[in-house]
N, CA, C and O atoms as CSV, one atom per row, in Angstrom:
chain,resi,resn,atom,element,x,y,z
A,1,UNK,N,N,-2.503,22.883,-5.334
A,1,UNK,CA,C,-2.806,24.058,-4.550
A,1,UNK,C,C,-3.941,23.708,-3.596
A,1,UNK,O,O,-4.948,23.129,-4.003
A,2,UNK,N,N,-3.727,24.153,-2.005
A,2,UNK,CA,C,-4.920,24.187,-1.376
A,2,UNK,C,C,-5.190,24.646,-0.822
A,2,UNK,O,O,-4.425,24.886,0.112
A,3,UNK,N,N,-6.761,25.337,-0.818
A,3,UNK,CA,C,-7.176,26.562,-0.247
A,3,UNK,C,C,-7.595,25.962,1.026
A,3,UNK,O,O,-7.236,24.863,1.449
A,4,UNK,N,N,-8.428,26.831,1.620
A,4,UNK,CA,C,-8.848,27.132,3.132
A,4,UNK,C,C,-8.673,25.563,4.058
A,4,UNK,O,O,-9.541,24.783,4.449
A,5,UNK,N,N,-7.319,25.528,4.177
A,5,UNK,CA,C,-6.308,24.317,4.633
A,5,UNK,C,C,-7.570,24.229,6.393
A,5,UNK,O,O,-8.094,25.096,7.092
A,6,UNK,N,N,-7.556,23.020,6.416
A,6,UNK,CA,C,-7.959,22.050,7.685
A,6,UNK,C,C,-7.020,22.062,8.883
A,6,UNK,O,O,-7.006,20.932,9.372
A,7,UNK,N,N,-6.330,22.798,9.460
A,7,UNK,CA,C,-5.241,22.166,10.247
A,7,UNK,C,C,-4.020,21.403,9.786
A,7,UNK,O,O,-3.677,21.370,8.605
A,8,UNK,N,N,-3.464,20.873,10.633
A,8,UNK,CA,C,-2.443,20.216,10.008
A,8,UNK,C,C,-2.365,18.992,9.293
A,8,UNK,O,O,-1.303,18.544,8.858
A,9,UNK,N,N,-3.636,18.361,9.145
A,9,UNK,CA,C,-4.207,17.235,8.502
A,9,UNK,C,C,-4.005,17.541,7.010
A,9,UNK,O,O,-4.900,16.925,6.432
A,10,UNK,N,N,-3.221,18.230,6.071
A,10,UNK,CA,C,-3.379,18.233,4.574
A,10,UNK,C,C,-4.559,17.828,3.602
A,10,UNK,O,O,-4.557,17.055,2.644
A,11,UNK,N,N,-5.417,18.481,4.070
A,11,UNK,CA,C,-6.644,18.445,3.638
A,11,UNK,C,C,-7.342,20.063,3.592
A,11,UNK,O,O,-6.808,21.065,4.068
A,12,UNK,N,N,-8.602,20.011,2.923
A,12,UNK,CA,C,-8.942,21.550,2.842
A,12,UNK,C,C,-10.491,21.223,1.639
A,12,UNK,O,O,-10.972,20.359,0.905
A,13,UNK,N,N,-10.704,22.518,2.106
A,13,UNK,CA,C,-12.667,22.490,1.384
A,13,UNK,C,C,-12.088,22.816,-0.089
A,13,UNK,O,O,-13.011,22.832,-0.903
A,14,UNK,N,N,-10.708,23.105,-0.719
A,14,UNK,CA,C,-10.633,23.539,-2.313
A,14,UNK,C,C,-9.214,22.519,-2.407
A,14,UNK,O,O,-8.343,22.196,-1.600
A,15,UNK,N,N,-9.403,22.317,-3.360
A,15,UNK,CA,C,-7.781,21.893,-3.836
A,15,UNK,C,C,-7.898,21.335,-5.884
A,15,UNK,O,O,-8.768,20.851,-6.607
A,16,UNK,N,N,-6.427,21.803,-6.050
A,16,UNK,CA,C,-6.316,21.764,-7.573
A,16,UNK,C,C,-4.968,20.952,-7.624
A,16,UNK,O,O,-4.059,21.183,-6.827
A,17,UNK,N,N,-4.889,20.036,-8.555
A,17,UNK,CA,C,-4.078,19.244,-8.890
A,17,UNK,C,C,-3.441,19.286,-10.811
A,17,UNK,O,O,-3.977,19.871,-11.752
A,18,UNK,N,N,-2.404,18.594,-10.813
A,18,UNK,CA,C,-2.346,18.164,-12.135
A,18,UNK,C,C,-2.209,16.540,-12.227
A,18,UNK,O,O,-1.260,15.872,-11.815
A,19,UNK,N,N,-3.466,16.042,-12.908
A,19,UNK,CA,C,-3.270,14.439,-12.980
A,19,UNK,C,C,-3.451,13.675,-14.228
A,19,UNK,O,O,-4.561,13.324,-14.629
A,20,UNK,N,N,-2.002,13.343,-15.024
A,20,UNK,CA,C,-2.023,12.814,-16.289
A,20,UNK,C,C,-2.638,13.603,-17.678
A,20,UNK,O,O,-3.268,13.216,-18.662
A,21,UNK,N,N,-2.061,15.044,-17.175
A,21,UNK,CA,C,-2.096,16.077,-17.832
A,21,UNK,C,C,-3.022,16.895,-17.921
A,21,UNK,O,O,-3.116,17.826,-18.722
A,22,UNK,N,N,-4.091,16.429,-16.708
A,22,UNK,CA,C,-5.224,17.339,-16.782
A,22,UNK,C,C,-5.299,18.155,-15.735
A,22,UNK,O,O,-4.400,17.850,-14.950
A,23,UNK,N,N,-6.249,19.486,-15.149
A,23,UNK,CA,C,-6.408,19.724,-13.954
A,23,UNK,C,C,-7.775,19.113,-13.592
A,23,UNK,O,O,-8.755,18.820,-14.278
A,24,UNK,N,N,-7.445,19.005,-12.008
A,24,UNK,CA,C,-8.130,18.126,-11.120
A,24,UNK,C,C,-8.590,19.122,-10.181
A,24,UNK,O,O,-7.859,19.577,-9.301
A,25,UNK,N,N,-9.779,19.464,-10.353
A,25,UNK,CA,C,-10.198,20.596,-9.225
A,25,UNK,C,C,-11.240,19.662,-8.226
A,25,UNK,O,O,-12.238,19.060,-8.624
A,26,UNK,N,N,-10.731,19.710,-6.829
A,26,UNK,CA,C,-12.035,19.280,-5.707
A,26,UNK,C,C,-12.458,19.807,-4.662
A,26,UNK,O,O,-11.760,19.889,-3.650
A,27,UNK,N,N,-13.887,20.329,-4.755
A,27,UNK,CA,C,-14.796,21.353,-3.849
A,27,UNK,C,C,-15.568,20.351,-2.975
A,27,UNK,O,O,-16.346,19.474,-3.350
A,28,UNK,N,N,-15.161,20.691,-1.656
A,28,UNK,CA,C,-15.434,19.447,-0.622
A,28,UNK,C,C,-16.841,19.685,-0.223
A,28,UNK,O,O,-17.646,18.791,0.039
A,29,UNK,N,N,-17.114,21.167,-0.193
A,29,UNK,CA,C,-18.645,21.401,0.213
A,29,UNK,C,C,-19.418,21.942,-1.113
A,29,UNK,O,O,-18.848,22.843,-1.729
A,30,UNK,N,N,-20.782,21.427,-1.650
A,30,UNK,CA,C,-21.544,21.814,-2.672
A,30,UNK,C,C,-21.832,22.990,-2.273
A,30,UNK,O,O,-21.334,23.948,-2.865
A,31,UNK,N,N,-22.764,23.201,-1.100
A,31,UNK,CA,C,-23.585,24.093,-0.612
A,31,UNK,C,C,-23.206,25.566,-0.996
A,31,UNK,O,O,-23.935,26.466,-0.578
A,32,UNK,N,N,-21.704,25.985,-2.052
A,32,UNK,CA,C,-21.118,26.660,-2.082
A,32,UNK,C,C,-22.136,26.882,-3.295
A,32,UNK,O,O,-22.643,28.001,-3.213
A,33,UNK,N,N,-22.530,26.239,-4.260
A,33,UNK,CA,C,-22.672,26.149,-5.396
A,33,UNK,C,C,-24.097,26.595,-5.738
A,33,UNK,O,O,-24.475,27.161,-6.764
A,34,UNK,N,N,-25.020,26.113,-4.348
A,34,UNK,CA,C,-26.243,26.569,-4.479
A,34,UNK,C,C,-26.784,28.165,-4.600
A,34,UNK,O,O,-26.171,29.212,-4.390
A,35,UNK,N,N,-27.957,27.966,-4.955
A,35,UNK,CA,C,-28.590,29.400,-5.102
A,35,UNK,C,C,-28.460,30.448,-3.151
A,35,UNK,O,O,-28.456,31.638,-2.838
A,36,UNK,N,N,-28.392,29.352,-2.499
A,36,UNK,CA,C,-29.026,29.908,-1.103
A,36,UNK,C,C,-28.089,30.724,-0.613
A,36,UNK,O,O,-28.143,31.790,0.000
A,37,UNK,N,N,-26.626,29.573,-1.244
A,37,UNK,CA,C,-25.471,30.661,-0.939
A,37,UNK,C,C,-24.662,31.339,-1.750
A,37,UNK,O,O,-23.754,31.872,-1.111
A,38,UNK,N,N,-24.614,31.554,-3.007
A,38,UNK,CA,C,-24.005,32.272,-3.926
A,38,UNK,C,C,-23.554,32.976,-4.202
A,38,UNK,O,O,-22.622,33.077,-5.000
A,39,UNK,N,N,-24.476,34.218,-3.184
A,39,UNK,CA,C,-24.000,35.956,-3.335
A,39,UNK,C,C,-23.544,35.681,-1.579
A,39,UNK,O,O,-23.125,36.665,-0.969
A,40,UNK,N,N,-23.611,34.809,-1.097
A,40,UNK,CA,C,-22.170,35.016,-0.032
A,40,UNK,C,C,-20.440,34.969,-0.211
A,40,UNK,O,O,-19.976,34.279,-1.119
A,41,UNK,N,N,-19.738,35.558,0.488
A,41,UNK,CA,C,-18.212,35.499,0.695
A,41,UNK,C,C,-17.769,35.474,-1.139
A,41,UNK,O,O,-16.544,35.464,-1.258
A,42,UNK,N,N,-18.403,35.464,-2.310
A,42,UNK,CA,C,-17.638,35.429,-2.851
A,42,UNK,C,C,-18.121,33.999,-3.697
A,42,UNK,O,O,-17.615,33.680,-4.773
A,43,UNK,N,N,-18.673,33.591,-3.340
A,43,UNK,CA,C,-19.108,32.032,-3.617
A,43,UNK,C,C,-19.246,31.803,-4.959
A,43,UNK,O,O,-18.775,30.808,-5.511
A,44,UNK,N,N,-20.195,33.120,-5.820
A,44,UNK,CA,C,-20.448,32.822,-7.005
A,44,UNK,C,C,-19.462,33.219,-7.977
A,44,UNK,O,O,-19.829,33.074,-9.143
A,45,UNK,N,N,-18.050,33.783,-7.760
A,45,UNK,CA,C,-16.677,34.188,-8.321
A,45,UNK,C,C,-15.952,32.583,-8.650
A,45,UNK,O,O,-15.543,32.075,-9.694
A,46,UNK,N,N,-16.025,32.047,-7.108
A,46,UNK,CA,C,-15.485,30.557,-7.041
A,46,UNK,C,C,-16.138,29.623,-7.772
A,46,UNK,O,O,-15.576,28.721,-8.393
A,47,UNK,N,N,-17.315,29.812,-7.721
A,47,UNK,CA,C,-18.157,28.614,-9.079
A,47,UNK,C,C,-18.091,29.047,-10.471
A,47,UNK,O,O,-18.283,28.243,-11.384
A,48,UNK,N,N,-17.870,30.087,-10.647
A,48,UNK,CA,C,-17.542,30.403,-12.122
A,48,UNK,C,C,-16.315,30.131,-12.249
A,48,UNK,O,O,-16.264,29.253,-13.111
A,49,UNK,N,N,-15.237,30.383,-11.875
A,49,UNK,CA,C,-14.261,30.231,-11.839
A,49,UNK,C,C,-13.388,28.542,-11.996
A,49,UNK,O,O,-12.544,28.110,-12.781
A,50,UNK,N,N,-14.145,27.934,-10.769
A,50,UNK,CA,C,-14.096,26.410,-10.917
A,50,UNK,C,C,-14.773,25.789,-12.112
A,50,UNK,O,O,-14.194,25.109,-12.959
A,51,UNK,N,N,-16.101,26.099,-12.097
A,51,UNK,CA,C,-16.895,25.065,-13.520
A,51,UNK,C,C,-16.347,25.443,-14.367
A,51,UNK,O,O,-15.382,24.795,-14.774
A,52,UNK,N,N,-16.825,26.970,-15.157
A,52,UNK,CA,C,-16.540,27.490,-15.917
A,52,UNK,C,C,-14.750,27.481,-17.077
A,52,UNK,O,O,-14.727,27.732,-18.282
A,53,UNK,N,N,-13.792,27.205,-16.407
A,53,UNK,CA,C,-12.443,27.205,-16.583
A,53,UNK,C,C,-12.416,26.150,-17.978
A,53,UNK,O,O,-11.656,26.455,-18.897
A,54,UNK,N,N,-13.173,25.052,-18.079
A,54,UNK,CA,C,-13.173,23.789,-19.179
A,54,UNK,C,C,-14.498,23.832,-20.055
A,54,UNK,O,O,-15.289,24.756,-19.871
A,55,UNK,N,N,-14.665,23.200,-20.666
A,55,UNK,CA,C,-15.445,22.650,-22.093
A,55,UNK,C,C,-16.111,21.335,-21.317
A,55,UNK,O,O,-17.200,20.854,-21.629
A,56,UNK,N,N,-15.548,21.014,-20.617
A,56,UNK,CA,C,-16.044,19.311,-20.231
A,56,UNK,C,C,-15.260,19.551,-18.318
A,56,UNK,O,O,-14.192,19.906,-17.818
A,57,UNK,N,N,-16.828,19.011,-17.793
A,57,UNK,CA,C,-17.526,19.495,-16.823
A,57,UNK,C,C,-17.667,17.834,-15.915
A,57,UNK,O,O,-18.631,17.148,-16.253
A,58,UNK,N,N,-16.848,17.333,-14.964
A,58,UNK,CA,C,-17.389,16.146,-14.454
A,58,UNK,C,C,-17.595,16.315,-12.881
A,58,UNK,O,O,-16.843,16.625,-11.956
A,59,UNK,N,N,-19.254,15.898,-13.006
A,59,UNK,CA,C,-19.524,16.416,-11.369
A,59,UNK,C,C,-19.731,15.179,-10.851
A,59,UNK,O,O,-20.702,14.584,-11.320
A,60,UNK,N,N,-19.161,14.679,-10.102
A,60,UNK,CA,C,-19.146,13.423,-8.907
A,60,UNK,C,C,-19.190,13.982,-7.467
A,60,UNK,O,O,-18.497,14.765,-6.818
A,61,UNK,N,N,-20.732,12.959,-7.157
A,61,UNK,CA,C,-21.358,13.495,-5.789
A,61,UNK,C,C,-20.653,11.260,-5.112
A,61,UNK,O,O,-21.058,10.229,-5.650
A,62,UNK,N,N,-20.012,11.302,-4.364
A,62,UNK,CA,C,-19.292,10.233,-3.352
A,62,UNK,C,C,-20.482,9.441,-2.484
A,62,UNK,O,O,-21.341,10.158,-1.969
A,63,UNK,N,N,-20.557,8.192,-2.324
A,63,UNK,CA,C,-21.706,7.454,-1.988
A,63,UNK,C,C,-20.567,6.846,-0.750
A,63,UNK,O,O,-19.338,6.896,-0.794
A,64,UNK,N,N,-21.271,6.387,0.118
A,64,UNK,CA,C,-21.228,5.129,1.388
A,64,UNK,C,C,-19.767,4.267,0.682
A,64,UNK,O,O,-18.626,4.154,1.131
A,65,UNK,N,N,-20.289,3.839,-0.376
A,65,UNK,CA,C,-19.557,2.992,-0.939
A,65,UNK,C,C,-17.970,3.219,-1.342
A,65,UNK,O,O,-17.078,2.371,-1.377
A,66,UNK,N,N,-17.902,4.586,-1.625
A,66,UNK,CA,C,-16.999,4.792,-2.609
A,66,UNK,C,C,-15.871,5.393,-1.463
A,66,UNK,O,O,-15.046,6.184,-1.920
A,67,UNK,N,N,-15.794,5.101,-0.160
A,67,UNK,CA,C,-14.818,6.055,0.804
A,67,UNK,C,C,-13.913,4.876,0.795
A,67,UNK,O,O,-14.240,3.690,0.745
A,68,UNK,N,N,-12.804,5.357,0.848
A,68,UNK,CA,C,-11.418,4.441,0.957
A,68,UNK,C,C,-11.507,4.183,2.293
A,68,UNK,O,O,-11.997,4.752,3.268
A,69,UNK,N,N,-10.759,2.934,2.031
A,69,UNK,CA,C,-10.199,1.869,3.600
A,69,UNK,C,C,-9.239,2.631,4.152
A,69,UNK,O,O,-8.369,3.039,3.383
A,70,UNK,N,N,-9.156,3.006,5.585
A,70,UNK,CA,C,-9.179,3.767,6.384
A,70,UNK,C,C,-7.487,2.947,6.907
A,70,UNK,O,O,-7.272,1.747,6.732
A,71,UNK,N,N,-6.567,3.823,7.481
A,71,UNK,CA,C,-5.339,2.678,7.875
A,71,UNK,C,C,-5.649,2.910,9.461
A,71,UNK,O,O,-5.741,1.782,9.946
A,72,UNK,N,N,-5.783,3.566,10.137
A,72,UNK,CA,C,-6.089,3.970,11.713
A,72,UNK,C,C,-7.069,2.842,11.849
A,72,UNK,O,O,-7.359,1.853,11.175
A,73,UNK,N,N,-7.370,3.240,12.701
A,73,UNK,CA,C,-9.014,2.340,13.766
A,73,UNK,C,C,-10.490,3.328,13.285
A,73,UNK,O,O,-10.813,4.065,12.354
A,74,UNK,N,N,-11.010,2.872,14.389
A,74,UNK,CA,C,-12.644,3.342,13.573
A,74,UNK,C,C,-12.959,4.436,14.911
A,74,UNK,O,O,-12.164,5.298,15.286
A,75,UNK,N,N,-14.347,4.161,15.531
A,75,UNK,CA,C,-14.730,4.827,16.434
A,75,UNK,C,C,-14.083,5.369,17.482
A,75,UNK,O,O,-14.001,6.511,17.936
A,76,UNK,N,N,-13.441,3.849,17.907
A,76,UNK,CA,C,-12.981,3.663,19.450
A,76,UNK,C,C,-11.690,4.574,19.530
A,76,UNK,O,O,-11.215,4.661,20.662
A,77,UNK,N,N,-11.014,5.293,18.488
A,77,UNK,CA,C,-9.740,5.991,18.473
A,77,UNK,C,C,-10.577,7.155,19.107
A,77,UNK,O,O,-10.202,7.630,20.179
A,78,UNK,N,N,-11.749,7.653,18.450
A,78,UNK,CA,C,-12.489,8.889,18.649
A,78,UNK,C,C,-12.593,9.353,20.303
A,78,UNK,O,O,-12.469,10.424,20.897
A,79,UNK,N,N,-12.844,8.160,20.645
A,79,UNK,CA,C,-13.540,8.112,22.098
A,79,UNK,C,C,-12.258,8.216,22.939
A,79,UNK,O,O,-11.129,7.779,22.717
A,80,UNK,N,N,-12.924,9.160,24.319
A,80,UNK,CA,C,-11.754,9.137,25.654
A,80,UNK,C,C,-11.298,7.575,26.003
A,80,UNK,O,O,-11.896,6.561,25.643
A,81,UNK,N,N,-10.081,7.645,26.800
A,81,UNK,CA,C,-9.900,6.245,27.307
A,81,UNK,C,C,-10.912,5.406,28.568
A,81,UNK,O,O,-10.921,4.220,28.897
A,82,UNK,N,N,-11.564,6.357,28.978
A,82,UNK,CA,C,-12.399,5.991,30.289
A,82,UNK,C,C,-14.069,6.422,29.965
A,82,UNK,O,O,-14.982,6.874,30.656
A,83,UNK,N,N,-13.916,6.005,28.485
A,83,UNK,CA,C,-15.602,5.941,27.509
A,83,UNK,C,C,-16.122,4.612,28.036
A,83,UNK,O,O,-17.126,4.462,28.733
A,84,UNK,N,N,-15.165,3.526,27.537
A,84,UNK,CA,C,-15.817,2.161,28.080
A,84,UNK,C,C,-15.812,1.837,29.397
A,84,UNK,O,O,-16.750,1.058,29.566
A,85,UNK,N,N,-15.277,2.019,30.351
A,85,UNK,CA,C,-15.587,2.362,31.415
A,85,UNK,C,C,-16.853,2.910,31.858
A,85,UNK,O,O,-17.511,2.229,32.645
A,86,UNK,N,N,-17.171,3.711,31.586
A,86,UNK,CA,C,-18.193,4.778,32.009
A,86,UNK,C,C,-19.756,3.520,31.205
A,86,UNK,O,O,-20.827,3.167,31.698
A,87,UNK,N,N,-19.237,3.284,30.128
A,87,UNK,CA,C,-20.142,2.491,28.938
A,87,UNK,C,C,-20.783,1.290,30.238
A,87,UNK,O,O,-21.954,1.135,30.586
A,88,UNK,N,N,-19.510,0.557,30.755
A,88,UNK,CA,C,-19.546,-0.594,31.340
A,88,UNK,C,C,-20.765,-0.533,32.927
A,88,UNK,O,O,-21.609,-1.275,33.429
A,89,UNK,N,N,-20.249,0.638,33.167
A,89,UNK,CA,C,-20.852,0.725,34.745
A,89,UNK,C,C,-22.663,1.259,34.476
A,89,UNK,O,O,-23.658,1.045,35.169
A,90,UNK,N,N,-22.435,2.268,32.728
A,90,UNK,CA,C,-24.147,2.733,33.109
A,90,UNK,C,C,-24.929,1.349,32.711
A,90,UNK,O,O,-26.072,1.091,33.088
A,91,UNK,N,N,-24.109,0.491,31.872
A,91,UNK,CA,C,-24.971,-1.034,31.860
A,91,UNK,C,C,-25.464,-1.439,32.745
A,91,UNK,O,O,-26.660,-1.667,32.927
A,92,UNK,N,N,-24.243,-1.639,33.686
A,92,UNK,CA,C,-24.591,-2.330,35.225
A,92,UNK,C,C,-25.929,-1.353,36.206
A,92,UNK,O,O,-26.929,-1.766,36.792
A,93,UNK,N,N,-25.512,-0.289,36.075
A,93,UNK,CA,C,-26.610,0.384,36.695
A,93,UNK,C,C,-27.808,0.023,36.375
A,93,UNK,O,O,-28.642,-0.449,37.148
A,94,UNK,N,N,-28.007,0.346,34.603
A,94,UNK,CA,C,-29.254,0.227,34.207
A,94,UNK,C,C,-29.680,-1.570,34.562
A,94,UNK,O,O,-30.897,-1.709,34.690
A,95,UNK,N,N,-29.175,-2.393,34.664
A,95,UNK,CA,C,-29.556,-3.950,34.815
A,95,UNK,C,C,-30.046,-4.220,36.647
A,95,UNK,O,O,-30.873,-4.910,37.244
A,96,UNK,N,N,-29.073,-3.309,36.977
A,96,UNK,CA,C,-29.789,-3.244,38.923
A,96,UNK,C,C,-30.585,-2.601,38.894
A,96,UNK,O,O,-31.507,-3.061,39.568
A,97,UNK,N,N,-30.920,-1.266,38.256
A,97,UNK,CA,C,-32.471,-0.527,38.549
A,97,UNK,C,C,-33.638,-1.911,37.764
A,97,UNK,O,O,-34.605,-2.315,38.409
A,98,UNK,N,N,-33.396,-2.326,36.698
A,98,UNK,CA,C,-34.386,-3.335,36.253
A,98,UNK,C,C,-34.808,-4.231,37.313
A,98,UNK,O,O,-35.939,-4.322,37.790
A,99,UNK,N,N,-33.530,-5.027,37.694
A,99,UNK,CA,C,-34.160,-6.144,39.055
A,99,UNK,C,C,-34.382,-5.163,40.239
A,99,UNK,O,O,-35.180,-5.622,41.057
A,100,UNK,N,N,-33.932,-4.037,40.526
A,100,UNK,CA,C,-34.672,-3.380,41.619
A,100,UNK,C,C,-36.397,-3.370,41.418
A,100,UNK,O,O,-37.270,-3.698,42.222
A,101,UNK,N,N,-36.495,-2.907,40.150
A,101,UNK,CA,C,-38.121,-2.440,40.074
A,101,UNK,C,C,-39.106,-3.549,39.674
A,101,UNK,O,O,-40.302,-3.749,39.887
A,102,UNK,N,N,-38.033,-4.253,38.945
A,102,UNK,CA,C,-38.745,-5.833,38.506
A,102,UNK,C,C,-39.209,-6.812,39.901
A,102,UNK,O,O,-39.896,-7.831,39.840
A,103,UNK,N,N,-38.877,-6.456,40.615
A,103,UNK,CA,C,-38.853,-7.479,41.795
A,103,UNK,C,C,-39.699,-7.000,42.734
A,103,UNK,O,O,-39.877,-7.584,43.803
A,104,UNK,N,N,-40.397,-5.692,42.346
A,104,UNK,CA,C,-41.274,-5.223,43.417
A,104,UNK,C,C,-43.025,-5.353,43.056
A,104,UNK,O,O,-44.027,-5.088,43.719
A,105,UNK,N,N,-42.825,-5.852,41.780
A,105,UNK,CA,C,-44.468,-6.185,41.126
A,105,UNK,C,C,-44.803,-7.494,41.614
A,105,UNK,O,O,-45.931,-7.930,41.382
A,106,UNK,N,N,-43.643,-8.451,42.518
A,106,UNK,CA,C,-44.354,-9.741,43.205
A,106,UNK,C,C,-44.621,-10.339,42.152
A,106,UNK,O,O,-44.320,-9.979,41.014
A,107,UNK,N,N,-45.471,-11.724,42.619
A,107,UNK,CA,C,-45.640,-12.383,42.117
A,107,UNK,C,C,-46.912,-12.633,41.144
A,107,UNK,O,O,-47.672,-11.679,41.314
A,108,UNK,N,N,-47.349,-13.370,40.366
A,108,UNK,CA,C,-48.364,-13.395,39.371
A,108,UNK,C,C,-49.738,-14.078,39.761
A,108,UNK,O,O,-49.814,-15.307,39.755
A,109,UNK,N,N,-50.763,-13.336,40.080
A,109,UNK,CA,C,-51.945,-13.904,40.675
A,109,UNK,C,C,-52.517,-13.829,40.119
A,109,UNK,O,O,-52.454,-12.934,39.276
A,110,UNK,N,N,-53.669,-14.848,40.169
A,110,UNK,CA,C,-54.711,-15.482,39.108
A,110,UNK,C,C,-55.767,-15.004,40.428
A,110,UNK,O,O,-55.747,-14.827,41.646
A,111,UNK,N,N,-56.992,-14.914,38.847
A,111,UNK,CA,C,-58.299,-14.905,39.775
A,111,UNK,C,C,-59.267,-15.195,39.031
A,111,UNK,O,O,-59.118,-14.882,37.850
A,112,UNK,N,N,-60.459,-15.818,39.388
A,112,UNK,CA,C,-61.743,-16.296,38.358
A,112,UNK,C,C,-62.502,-14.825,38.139
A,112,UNK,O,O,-62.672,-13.780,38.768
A,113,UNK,N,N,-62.842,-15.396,36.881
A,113,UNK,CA,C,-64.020,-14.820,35.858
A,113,UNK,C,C,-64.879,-14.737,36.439
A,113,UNK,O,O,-65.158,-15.575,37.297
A,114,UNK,N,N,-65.545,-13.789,36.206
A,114,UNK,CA,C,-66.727,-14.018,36.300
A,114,UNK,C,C,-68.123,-14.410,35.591
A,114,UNK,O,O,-69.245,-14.715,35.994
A,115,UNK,N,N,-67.483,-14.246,34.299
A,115,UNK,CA,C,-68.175,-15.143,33.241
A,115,UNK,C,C,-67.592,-16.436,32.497
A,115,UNK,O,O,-66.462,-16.474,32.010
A,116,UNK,N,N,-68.181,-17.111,32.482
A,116,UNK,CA,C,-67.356,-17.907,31.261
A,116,UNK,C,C,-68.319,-18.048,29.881
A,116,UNK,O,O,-69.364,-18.661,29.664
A,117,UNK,N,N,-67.436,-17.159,29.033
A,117,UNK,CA,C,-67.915,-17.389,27.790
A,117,UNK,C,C,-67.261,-18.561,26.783
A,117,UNK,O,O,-66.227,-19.194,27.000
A,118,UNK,N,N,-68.115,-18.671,25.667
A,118,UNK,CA,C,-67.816,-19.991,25.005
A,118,UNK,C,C,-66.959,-19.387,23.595
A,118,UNK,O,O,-67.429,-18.275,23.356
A,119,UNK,N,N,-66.168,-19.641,22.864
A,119,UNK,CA,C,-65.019,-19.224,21.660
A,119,UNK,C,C,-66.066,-19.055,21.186
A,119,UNK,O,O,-66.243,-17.863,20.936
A,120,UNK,N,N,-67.054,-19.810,20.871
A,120,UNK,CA,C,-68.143,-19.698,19.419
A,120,UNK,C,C,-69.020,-18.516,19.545
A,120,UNK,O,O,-69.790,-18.116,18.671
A,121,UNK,N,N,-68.788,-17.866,20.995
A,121,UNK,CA,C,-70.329,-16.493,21.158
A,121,UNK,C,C,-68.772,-15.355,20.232
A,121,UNK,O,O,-68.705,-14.588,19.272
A,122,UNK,N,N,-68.079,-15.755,20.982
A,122,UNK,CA,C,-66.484,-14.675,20.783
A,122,UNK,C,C,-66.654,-14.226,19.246
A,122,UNK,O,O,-66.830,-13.054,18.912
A,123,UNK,N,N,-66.576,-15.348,18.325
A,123,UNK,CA,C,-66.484,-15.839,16.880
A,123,UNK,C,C,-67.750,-15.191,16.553
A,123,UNK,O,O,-67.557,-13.975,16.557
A,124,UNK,N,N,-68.885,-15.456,16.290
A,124,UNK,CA,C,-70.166,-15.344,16.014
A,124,UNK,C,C,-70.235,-13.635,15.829
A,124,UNK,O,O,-70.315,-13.018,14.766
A,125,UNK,N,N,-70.177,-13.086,17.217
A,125,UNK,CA,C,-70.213,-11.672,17.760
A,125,UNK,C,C,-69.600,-11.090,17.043
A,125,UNK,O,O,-70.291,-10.172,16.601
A,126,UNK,N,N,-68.196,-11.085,16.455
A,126,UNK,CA,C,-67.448,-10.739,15.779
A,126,UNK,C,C,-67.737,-10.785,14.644
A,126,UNK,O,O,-67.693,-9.712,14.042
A,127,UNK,N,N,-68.107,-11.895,13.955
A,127,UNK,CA,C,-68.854,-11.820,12.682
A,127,UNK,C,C,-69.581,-10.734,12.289
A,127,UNK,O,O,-69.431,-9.907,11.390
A,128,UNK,N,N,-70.548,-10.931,13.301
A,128,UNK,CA,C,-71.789,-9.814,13.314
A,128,UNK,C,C,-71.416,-8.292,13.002
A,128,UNK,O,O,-72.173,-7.586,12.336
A,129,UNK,N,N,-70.121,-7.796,13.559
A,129,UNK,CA,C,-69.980,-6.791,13.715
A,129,UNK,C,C,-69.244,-6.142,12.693
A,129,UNK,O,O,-69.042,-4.937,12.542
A,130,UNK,N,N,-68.758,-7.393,11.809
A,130,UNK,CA,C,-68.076,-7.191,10.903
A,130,UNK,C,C,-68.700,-6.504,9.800
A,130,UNK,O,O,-68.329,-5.604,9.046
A,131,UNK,N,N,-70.406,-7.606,9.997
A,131,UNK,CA,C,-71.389,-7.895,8.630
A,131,UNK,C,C,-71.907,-5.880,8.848
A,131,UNK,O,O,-72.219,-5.087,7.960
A,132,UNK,N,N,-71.818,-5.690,10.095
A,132,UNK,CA,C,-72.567,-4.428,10.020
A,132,UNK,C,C,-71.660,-3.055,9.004
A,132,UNK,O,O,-72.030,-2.181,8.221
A,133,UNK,N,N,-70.609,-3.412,9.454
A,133,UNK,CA,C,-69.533,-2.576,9.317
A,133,UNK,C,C,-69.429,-2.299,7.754
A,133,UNK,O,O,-68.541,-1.568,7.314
């Protein structure tokens, strides 16, 4: 059985099964279950109803790990056909504004000190400031 059906994708936020003689109940969203939403739509009828029904209670929360291999493609199905396109040209843009603006700071000019200090005042000084600290 499945409740509040997804479209035509055979999928849905409730569904009940029979598997190797048991029932198989799966609630796709928790948030149903919490306190915050409970006394909404009915919510706390459906959690009594779902937990409550057995003696033995198995709650499995699904990790990264545990999602099945997929038979379609990944992202790129998601995306319009003229995504990479669009992808390709804001590259190019963004790489000509770089040498546009990169190329207007010229070249790298040097100029003398006006002091020349020695590493060991650098070192020393530093010490000092350490010892105060």
């Amino acid at each position: 059985t499945l409740c509040f059906p997804a479209g035509e994708l055979g999928a849905g936020a409730y569904a009940t099964w029979e598997h190797q003689g048991a029932r198989v109940t799966a609630l796709d969203d928790s948030s149903v279950l919490t306190n915050a939403h409970l006394a909404d739509w009915g919510h706390a009828a459906l959690a009594l109803r779902t937990l409550g029904r057995h003696e033995t209670l198995v709650w499995y929360i699904p990790t990264f790990g545990d999602t099945a291999e997929a038979d379609g493609g990944g992202l790129g199905d998601l995306l319009p056909s003229w995504a990479g396109v669009l992808a390709a040209q804001l590259v190019l843009v963004v790489l000509a504004l770089a040498l546009w603006q990169g190329r207007g700071l010229g070249r790298v000019v040097t100029e003398p000190l006006p002091v020349t200090v020695r590493a060991v005042e650098t070192t020393l000084g530093r010490g000092r400031l350490y010892r105060r600290w």
